[in-house]
C-alpha positions, 0 to 999 in steps of 0.5 A: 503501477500501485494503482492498478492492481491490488492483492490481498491474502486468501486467509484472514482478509475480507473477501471482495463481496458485491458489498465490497463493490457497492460501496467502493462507488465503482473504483474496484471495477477499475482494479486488477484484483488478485486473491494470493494464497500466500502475500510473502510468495506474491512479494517475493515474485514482484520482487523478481519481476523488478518491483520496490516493495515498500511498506507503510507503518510507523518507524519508516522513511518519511514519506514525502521524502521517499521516490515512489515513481518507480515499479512498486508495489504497496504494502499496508498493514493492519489497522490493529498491528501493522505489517507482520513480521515476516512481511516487513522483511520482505519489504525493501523500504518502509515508508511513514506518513508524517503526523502532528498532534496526538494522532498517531496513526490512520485507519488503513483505508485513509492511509491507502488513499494518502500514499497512492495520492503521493505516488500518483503525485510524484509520477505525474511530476508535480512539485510539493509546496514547501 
């Protein structure tokens, strides 16, 4: 369940500070937080564990086309430079959101929260408009 549980590397990211939890409003009192040393070795054992890998960068799969109610775990990328290589590899699919205009791209936190909505959508089985 991509909304139950986050990991993030223990090497250049952000640590979760009581700042962090402050100003997440109360939403990361309601996740499962774990601090990897190395991302690649925690996909690789998702991976064995029965979980999608699905990262979001531009390029991929429309989003709203793609199923995302199965185990599956959500990779976002950068803000500056997207997935890394080697991480991308180890995705099994990547997904992109659609956008118009001369937008091309979300800040991660806004593009977190498009795609967990369209998960939580789609297992709870609710239809798209058009």
């Amino acid at each position: 369940n991509c909304l139950s549980q986050e990991a993030y590397p223990a090497y250049r990211s952000a640590a979760v500070t009581d700042t962090v939890m402050r100003i997440s409003e109360g939403g990361a009192n309601h996740l499962k937080i774990a601090r990897v040393t190395n991302l690649n070795d925690a996909l690789d054992e998702l991976k064995a564990r029965g979980y999608w890998v699905t990262g979001a960068e531009l390029g991929g799969e429309n989003l709203y086309a793609a199923d995302l109610t199965g185990n599956l775990a959500l990779v976002i990328g950068g803000e500056d430079s997207g997935i890394k290589r080697l991480t991308r590899a180890k995705c099994d699919r990547i997904v992109q959101i659609p956008m118009r205009g001369k937008v091309n791209s979300l800040n991660a936190s806004v593009a977190c929260g498009v795609l967990c909505y369209e998960i939580a959508r789609q297992r709870a089985g609710i239809k798209a408009k058009g």
